[in-house]
C-alpha positions as CSV (number, residue, x, y, z in Angstrom):
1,X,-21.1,-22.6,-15.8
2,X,-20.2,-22.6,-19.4
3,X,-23.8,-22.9,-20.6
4,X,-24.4,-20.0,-18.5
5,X,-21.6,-17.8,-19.8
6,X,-22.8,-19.0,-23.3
7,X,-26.4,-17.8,-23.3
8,X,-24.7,-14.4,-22.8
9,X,-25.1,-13.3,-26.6
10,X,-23.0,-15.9,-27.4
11,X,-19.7,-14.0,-26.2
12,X,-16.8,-15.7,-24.3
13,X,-16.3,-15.2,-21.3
14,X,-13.4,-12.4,-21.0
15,X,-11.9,-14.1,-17.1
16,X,-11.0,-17.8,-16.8
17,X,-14.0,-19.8,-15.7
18,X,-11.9,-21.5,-12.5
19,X,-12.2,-17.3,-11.4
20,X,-15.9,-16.2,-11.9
21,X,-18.4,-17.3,-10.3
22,X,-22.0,-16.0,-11.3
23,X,-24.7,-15.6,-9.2
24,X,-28.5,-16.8,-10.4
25,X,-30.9,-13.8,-10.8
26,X,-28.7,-10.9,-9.4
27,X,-30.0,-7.8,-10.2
28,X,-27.2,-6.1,-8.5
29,X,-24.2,-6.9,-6.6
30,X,-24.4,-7.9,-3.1
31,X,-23.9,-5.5,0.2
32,X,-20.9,-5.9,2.0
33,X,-20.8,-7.5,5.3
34,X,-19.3,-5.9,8.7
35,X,-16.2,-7.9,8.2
36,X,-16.1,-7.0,4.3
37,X,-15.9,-3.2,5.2
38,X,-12.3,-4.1,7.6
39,X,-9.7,-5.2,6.0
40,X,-7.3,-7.4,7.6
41,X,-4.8,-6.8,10.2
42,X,-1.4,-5.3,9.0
43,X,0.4,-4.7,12.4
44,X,1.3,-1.6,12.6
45,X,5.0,-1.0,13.1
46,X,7.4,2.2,14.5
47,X,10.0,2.6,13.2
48,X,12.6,5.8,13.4
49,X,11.2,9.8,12.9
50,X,8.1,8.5,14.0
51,X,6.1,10.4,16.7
52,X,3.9,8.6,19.6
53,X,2.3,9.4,22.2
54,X,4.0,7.5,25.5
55,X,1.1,7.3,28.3
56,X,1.8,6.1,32.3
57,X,-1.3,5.9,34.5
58,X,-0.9,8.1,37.1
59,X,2.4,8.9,36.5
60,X,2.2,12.1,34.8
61,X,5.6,12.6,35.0
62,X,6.7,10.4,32.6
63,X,3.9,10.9,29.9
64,X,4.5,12.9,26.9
65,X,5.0,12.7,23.0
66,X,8.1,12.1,21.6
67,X,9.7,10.9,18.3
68,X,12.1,8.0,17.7
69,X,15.0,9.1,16.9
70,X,16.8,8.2,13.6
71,X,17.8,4.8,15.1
72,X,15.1,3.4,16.3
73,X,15.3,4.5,20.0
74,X,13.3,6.8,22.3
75,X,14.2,7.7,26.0
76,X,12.6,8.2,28.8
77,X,13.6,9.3,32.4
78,X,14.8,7.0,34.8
79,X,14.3,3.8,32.7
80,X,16.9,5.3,29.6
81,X,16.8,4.2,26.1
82,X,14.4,1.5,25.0
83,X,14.7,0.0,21.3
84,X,11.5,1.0,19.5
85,X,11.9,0.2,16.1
86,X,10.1,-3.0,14.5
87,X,7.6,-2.9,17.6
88,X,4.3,-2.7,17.2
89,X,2.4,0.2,19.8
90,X,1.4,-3.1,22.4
91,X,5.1,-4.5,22.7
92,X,6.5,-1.3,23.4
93,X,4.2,-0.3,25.7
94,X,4.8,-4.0,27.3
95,X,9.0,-3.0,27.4
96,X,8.3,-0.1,29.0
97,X,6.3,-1.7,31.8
98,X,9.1,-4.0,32.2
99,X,11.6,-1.6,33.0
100,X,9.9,0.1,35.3
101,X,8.1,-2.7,37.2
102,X,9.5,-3.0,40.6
103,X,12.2,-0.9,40.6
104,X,9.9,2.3,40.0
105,X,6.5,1.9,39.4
106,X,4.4,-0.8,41.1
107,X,2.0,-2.7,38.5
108,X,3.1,0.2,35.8
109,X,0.3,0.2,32.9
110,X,1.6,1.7,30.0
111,X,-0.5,3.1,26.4
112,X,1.3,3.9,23.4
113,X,-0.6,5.9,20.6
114,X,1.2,6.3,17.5
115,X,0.7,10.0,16.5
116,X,2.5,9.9,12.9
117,X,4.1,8.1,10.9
118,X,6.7,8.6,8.6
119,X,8.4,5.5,8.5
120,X,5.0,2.7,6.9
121,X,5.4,4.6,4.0
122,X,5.2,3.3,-0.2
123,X,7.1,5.0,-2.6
124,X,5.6,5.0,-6.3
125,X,8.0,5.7,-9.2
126,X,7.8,5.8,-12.7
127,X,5.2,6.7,-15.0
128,X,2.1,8.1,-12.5
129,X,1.1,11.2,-12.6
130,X,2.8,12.3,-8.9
131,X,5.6,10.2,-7.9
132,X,6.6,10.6,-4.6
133,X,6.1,8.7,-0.6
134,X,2.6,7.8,-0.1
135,X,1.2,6.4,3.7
136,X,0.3,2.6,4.0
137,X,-3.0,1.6,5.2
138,X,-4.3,-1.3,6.4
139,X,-6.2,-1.7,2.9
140,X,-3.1,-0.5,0.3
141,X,-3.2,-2.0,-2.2
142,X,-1.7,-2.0,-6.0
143,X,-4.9,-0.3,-7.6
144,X,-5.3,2.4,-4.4
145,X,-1.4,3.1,-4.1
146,X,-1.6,4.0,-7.9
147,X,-4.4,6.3,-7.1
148,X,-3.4,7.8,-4.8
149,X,-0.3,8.8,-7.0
150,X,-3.4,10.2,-9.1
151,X,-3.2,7.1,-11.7
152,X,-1.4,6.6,-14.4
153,X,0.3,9.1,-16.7
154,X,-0.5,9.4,-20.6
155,X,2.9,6.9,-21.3
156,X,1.9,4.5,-18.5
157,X,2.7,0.7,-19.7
158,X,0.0,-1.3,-17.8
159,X,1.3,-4.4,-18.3
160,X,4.8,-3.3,-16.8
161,X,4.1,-2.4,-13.4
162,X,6.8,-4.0,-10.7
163,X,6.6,-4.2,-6.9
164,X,10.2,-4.5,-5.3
165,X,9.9,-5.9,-1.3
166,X,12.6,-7.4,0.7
167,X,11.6,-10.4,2.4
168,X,13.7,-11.8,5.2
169,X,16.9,-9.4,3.8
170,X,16.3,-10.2,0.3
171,X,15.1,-8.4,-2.8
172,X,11.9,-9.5,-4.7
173,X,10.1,-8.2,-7.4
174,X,6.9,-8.6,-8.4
175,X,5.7,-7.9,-12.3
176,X,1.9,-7.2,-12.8
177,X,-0.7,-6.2,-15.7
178,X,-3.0,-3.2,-14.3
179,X,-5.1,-4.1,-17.0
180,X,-5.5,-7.6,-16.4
181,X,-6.5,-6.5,-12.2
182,X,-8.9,-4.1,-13.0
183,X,-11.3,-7.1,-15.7
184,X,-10.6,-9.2,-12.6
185,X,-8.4,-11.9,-14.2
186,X,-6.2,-11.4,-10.5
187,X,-6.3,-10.1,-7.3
188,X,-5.1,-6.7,-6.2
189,X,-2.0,-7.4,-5.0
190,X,-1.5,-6.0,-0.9
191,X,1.1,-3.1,-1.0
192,X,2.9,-2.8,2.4
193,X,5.5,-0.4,4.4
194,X,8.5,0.3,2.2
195,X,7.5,-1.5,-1.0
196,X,9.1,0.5,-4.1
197,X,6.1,0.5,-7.2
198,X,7.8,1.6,-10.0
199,X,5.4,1.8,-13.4
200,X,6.8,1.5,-17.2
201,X,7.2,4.0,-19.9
202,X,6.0,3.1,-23.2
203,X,8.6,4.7,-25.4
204,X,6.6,3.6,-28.5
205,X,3.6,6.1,-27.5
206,X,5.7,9.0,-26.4
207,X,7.7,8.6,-30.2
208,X,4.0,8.8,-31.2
209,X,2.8,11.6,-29.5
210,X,6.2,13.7,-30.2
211,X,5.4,12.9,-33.9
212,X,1.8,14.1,-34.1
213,X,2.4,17.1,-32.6
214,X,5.0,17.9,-35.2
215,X,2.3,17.5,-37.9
216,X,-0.4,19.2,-39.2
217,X,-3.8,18.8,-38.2
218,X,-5.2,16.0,-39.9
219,X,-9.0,14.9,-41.3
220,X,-8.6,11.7,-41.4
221,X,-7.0,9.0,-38.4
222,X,-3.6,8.9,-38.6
223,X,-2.0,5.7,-39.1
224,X,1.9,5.3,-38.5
225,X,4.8,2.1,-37.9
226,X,6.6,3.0,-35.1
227,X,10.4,1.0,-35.3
């Protein structure tokens, strides 16, 4: 490995060696697989303003679209309110089958399409260029949530980019270096449903900027200590 890296004009290698693996007499890099092109499953969850699509074969009656209401719940005629929220489309479908098996329906087979979503949502803060509630994907990550904000704006601090997530009912944050993802030094971190990204400001660029354009055009770089 290191001669390998070596012979490379003599420069060292910019990643840890334990993370780069090179590949004898590549000319380019490899296709993707089938799998390679899917990304992993991320159940998805509804949760409340959401709109689905509720489905009973041959029951037409009790079909239709509806959305969950701000708590979680969704009603439907003769079985009442059923708790939707935190259920992925199979397991409601399943506790709607259950209330109406043998009181109502005989053998009931239920669908549930999820039509929108407004609840698996990221919200990106801070220094991108538009902030704002972005969907989640099955393939969000840190690098395409930040993208999707339309990158990073002119005062952006790369290396001060946090994820907050509650896990279990408890706050974590995560701090990471854009920088250091995009030369590969780490993976792109997964982003999922209600993660808050909130990028840095670099205060020492904007005093920069706001001080260059106070002065006059210059011929020559212009060099300058920022306190």
């Amino acid at each position: 490995m290191a001669t390998v890296l070596s012979a490379c004009g003599g420069r060292q290698p910019l990643l840890p060696s334990s993370r780069l693996t090179v590949i004898q007499d590549a000319a380019t890099l490899p296709a993707p697989d089938r799998n390679d092109l899917v990304a992993a499953d991320r159940p998805s969850l509804i949760g409340p303003l959401d709109t689905i699509q509720v489905d009973v074969f041959d029951v037409p009656d009790l079909s239709r679209e509806m959305q969950v209401d701000a708590s979680g719940r969704i009603s439907m005629p003769l079985i009442g309110t059923i708790e939707a929220r935190g259920k992925t489309a199979e397991e409601l479908a399943n506790a709607i089958e259950d209330a109406l098996r043998g009181r109502y329906v005989r053998n009931p087979d239920v669908t549930i399409n999820i039509k929108s979503s407004v609840s698996q949502v990221v919200t990106i803060d801070g220094q991108v260029v538009e902030p704002g509630l972005y969907p989640v994907t099955n393939q969000m990550t840190l690098l395409r949530a930040i993208a999707s904000a339309k990158g990073l704006s002119e005062f952006a601090r790369q290396d001060d980019v946090v994820i907050l997530r509650a896990v279990d009912g408890q706050r974590m944050a995560g701090l990471y270096n854009i920088a250091s993802i995009r030369r590969g030094a780490y993976s792109d971190p997964p982003i999922y449903a209600n993660d808050v990204i909130v990028v840095g400001d670099s205060p020492q660029r904007r005093l920069f900027r706001d001080f260059v354009s106070l002065a006059p055009l210059l011929a020559a770089p212009l060099i300058a200590i920022v306190q």
